[in-house]
VOLUMTOR-81464 format. One line per field, with one value per residue (C-alpha): residue in one letter; x negated, y, z negated. Coordinates in Angstrom, 1 decimal. Layout:
# residues N
resn	(A,...)
xx	(X,...)
yy	(Y,...)
zz	(Z,...)
END
This chain:
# residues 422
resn	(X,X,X,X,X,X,X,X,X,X,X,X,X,X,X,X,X,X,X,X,X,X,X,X,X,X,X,X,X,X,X,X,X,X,X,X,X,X,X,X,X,X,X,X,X,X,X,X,X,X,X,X,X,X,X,X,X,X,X,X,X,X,X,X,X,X,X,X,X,X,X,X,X,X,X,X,X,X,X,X,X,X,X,X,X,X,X,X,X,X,X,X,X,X,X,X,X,X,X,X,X,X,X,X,X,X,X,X,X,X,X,X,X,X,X,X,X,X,X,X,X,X,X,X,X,X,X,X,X,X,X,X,X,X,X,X,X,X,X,X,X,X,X,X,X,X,X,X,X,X,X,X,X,X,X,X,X,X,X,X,X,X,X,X,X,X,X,X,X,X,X,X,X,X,X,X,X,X,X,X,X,X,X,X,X,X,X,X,X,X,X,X,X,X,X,X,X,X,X,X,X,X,X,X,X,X,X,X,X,X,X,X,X,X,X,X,X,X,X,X,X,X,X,X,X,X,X,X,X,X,X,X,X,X,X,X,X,X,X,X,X,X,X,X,X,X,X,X,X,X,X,X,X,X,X,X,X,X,X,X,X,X,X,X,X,X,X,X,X,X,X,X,X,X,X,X,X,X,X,X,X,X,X,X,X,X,X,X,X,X,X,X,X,X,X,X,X,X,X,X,X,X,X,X,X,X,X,X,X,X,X,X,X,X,X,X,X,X,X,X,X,X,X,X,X,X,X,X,X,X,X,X,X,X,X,X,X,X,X,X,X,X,X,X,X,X,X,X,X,X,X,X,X,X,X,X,X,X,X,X,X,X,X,X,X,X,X,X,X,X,X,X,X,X,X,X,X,X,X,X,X,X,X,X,X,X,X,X,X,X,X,X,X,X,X,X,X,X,X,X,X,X,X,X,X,X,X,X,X,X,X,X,X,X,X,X,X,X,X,X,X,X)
xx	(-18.0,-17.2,-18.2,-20.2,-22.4,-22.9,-24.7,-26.9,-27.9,-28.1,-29.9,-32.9,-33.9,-36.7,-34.1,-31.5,-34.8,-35.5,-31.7,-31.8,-34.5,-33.2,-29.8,-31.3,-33.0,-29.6,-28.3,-30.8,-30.1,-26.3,-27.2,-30.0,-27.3,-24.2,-26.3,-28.1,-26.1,-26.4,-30.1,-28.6,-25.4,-27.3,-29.1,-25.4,-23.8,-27.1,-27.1,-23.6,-22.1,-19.9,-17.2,-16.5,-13.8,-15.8,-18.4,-16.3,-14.7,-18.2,-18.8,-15.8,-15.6,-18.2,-15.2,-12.7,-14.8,-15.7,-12.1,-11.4,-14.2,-13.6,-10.4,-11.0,-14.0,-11.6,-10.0,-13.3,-15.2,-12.0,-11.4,-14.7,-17.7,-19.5,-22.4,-20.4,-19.6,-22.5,-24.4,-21.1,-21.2,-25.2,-25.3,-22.2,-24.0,-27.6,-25.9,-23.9,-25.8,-29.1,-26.4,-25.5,-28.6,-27.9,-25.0,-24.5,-21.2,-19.4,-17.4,-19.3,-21.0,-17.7,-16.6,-20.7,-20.5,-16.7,-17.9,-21.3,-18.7,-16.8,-20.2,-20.8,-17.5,-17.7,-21.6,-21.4,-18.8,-19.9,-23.7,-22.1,-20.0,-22.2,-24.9,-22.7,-21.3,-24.6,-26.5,-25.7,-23.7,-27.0,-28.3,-25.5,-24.4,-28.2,-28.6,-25.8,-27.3,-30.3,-29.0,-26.6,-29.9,-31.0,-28.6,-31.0,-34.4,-32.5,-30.9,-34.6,-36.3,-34.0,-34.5,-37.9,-37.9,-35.7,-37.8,-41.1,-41.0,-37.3,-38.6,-41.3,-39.6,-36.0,-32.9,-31.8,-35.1,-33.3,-31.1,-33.1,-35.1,-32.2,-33.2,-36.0,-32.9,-32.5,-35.3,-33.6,-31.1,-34.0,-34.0,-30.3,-29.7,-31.4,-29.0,-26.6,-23.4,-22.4,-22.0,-18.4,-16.9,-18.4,-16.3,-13.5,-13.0,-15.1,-14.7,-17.5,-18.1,-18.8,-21.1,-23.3,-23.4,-25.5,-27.1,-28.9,-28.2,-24.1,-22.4,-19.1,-16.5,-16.6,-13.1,-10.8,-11.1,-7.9,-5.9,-4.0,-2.8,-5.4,-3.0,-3.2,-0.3,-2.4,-4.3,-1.0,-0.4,0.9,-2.7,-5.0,-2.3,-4.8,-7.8,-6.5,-6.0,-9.0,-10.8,-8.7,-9.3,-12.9,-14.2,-11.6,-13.3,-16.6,-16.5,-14.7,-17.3,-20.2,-19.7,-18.0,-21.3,-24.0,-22.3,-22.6,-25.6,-28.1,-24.7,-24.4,-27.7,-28.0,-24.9,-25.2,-29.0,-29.8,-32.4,-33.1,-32.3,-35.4,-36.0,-32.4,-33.1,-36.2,-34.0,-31.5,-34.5,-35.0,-31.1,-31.2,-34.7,-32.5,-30.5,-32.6,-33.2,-29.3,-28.9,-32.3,-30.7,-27.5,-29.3,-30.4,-27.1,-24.9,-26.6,-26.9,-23.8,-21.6,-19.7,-16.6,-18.5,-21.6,-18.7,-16.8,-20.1,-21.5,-18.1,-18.2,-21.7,-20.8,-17.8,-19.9,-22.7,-20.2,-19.1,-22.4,-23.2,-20.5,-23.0,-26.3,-28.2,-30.6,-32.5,-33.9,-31.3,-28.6,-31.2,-31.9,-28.3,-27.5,-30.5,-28.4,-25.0,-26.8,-28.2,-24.6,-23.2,-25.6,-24.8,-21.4,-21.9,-24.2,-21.5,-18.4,-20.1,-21.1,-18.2,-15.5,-16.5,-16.3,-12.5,-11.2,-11.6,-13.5,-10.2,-10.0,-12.6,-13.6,-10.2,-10.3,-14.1,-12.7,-9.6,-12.2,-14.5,-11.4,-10.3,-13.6,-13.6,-10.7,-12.0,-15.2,-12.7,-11.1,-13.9,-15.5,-13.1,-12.3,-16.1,-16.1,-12.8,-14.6,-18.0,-18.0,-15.1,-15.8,-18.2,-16.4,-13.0,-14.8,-16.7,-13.9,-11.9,-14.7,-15.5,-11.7,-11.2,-14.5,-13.4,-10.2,-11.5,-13.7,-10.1,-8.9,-11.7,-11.6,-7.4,-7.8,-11.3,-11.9,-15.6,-16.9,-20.3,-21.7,-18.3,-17.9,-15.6,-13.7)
yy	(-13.3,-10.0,-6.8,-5.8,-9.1,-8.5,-5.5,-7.4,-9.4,-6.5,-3.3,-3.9,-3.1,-0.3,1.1,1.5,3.3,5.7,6.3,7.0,9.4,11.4,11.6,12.8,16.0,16.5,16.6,18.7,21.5,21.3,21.3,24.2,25.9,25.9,26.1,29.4,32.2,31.4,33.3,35.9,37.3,39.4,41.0,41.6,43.0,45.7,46.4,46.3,48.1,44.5,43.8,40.9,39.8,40.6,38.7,35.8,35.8,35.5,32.4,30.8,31.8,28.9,26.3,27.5,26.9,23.7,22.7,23.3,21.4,18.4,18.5,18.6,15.9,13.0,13.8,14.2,11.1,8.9,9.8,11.1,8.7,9.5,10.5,13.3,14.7,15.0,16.7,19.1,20.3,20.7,23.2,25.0,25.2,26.3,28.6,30.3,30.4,32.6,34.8,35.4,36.8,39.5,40.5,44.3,44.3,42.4,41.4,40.7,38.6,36.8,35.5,34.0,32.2,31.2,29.7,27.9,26.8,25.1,23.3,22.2,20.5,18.4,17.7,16.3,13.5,13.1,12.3,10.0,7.8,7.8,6.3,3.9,2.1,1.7,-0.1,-3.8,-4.5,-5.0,-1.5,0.6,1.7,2.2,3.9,6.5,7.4,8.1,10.0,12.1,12.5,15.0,17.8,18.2,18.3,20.6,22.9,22.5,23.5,26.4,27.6,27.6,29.5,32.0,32.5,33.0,33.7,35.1,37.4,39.0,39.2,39.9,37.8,37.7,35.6,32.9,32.4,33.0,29.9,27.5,28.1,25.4,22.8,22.9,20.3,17.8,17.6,16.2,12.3,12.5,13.0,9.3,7.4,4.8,5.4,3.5,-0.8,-0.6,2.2,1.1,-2.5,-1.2,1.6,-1.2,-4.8,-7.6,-6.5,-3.0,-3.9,-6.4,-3.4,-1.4,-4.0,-7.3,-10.6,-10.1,-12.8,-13.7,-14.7,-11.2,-10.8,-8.0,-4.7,-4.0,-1.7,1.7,4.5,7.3,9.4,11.1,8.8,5.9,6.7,6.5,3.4,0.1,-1.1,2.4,4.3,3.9,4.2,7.6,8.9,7.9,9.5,12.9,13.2,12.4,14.6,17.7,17.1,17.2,19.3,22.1,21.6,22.1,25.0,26.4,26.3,26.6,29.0,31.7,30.1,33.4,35.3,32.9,32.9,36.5,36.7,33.7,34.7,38.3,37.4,39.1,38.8,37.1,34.9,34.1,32.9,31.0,29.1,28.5,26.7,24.7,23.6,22.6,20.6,18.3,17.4,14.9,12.7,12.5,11.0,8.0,7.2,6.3,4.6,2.2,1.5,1.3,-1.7,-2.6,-2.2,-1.7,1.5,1.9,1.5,3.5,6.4,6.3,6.5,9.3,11.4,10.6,11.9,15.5,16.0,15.6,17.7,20.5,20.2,20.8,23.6,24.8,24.2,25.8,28.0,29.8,29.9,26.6,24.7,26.1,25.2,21.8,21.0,22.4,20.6,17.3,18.6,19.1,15.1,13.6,16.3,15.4,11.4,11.8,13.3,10.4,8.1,9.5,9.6,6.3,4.8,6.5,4.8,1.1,2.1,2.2,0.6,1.6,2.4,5.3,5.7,8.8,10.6,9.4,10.9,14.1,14.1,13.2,16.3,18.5,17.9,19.0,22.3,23.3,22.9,25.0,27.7,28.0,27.2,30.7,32.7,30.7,31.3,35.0,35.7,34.1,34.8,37.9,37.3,33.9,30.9,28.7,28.7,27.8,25.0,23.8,23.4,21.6,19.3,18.1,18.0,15.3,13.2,13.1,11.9,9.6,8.1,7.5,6.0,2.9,2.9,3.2,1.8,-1.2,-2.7,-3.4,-3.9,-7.0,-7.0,-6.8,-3.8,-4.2)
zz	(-63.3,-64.4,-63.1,-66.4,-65.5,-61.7,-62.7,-64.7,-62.0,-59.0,-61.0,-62.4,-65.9,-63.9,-62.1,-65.2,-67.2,-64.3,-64.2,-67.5,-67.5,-64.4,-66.2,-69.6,-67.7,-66.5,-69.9,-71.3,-68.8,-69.7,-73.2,-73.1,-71.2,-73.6,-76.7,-75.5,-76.3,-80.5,-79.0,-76.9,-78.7,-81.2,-78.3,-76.1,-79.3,-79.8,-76.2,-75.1,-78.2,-78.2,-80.8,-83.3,-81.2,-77.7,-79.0,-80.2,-76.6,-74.4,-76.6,-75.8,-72.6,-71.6,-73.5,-71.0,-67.9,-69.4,-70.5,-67.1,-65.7,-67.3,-66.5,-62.8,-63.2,-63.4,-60.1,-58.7,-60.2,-59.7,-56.2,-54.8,-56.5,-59.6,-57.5,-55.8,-59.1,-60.4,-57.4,-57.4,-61.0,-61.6,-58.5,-59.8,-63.3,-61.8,-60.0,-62.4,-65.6,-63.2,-62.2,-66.0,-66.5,-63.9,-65.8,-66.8,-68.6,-70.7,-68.0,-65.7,-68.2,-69.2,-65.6,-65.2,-68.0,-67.6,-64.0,-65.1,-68.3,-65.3,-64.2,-67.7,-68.4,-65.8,-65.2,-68.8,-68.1,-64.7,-66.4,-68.6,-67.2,-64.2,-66.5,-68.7,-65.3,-63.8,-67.4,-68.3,-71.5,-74.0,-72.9,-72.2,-75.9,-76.7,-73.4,-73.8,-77.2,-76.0,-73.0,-75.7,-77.9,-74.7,-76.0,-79.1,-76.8,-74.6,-77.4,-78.9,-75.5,-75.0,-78.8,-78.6,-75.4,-77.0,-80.1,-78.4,-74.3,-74.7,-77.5,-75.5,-72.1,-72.8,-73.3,-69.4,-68.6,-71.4,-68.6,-65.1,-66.3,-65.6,-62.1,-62.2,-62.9,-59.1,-58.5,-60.1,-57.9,-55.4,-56.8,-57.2,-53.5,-52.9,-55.6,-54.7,-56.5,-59.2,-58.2,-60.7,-58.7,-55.3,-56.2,-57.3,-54.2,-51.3,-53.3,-53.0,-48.9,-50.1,-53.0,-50.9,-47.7,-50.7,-53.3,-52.8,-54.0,-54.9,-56.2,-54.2,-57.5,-58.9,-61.0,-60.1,-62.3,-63.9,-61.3,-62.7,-61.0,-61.7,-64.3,-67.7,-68.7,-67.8,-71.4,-73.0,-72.4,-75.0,-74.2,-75.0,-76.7,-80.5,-78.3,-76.8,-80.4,-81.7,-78.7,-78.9,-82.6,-82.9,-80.1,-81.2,-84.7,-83.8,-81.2,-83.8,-86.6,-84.1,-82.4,-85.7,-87.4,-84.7,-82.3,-85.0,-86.7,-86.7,-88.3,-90.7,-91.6,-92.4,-93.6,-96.2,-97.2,-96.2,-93.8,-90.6,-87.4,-85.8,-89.4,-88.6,-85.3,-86.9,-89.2,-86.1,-84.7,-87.4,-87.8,-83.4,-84.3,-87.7,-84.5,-82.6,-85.8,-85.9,-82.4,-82.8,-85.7,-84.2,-81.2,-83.7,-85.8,-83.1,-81.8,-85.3,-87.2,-84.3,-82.7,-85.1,-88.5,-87.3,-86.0,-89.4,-91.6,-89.3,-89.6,-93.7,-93.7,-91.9,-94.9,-97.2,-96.4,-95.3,-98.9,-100.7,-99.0,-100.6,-103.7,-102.6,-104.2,-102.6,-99.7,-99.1,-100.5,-98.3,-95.1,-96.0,-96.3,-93.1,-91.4,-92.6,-91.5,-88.0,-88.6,-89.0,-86.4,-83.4,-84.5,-84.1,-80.6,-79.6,-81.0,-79.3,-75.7,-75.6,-77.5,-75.0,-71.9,-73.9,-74.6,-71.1,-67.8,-64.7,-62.9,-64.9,-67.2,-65.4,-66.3,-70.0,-70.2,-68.5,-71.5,-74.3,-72.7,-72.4,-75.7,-77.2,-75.2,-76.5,-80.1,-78.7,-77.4,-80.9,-83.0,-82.2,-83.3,-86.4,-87.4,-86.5,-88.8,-91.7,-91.5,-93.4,-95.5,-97.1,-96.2,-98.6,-97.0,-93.9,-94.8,-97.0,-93.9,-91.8,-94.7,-94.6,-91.2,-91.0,-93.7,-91.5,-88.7,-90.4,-91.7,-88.5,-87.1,-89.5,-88.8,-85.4,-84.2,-82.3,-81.6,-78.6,-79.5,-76.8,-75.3,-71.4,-70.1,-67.1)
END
């Protein structure tokens, strides 16, 4: 019996929803979290006198702590438990992004948000693979979704704060909020760690020391030594590629667009800075239809055709943007581009677990998580050279870069829709 089954049998359908709720609250505070500032940069540019290239640099700063995070969250989640890592990183990111709003000076400002960066990029893959190795096969890619599908009720959460409460009592309190996320560290403190991780460190004595009713022919999870290399590998060398490119692609096209999405705005239409924000709103809001609708197909159609549709979809909205004219037109496109965007997310996160096994599934989530922080660190500053010098060459360059991606993920892809992962 594999280990995929044994779950089956040991947590209980109750247990994997509650999981799945707890988990999702953590995502929305790491997504409310990163996808603040869009919000708060006007305000730090008025106040603080900030450059073009300052400005660009406080957005990416968050990338490099979170590079850097997940980086470090597959030593950590390999070698400590996936239960460690996540108490680790949501106290480093509480803790952190409160202190931001303390912040006098740009560079003050820039080591906070570096740091709670750091708690990001690992509390994300620590969330996710702690999730996808404690649901049975028939939920988990349905599960992940909907766990991923948090980042748009946290970015809309945070947005709405921003726009009304954050309006009225300054831009710091966008930030001293976070300071509630504390109390869901409470529940977390009871969980068991995760029955594939307790088997593969403890084996069948370990298991039955924490869960009831363990059956005794449990087959061995493939042993590899806990390295980068490991991905690179005969056996995962085309699943490595596929993960590297798909989360550098979307990763790039998201933050290219919505990190500097008031800018855009005003710069594209001529509209103010709070109907800019408005519209910003609007754009974060197109984002949670993106990620149910992928929590349907990819139990439906599979992972590597929904991924591959999904990725066509965002090139070809980034392109007909290229043709709008006028106001509305140029939202409602965007408000699709934001659909297809936030599905590819969903996709990626819970197709990425399904590619590797548990020995180190932890270090390929922390690769797939630092690949897309490096796209976030450039993708700033490759929206704040173009913005005011030309929209087209900008989106002519995302549109490509999706149609890519959505290439490789038919040359590459393999489905494992229904199919048991060691």
């Amino acid at each position: 019996m594999k280990i995929d089954q044994v779950v089956d049998l040991i947590v209980s359908k109750k247990e994997q929803k509650n999981l799945l709720i707890l988990t999702s609250i953590l995502w929305i505070i790491g997504s409310a979290g990163v996808m603040v500032m869009p919000f708060v940069v006007p305000d730090l540019v008025s106040e603080w006198n900030l450059t073009t290239v300052q400005a660009s640099s406080l957005i990416s700063s968050v990338f490099i702590g979170m590079l850097l995070g997940a980086l470090f969250s597959g030593i950590i989640l390999d070698y400590f438990g996936r239960k460690i890592g996540v108490i680790f990183y949501l106290l480093v990111t509480v803790i952190f992004t409160v202190l931001f709003g303390f912040s006098k000076s740009f560079g003050s400002a820039y080591v906070f948000r570096l740091l709670s960066g750091f708690g990001y990029g690992g509390l994300l893959p620590s969330v996710n693979t702690y999730l996808s190795e404690y649901t049975s096969i028939r939920l988990r890619g349905r599960y992940l979704v909907i766990l991923e599908a948090s980042w748009a009720v946290g970015s809309i959460l945070i947005a709405l704060f921003a726009v009304t409460l954050g309006e009225k009592l300054g831009w710091r309190w966008d930030f001293y909020i976070f300071s509630i996320g504390i109390i869901s560290l409470i529940p977390f403190f009871r969980k068991k760690d995760t029955p594939k991780y307790i088997f593969e460190k403890r084996g069948v004595e370990g298991l039955k020391k924490i869960f009831n009713k363990v059956p005794e022919n449990i087959e061995e999870i493939e042993k590899v030594k806990v390295t980068f290399s490991g991905l690179f590998r005969k056996e995962h060398i085309k699943q490595t590629i596929l993960v590297i490119i798909s989360w550098f692609v979307v990763s790039f096209v998201y933050y290219a667009l919505f990190s500097w999405a008031p800018k855009i705005f005003i710069a594209s239409l001529g509209i103010t800075i709070t109907k800019a924000k408005w519209y910003t709103f609007f754009v974060y809001l197109a984002q949670l239809p993106g990620y149910l609708s992928v929590a349907y197909l990819i139990e439906k159609w599979g992972r590597k055709k929904t991924l591959a549709t999904y990725f066509i979809g965002m090139g070809l909205s980034s392109f007909l943007l290229l043709l709008a004219t006028g106001n509305l037109s140029f939202l409602f496109i965007v408000l699709i581009l934001s659909f297809f965007t936030l599905g590819v997310w969903g996709l990626v996160y819970a197709y990425t677990p399904e590619l590797f096994p548990t020995s180190f599934r932890g270090t390929a989530n922390g690769v797939a998580g630092a690949t897309a922080r490096i796209a976030g660190i450039i993708a700033p500053y490759f929206t704040g050279y173009f913005v005011d010098k030309s929209i087209v060459a900008a989106l002519s360059f995302v549109s490509l870069f999706a149609i890519f991606a959505a290439v490789m993920t038919l040359v590459l892809g393999v489905e494992t829709k229904d199919k048991a992962v060691n």
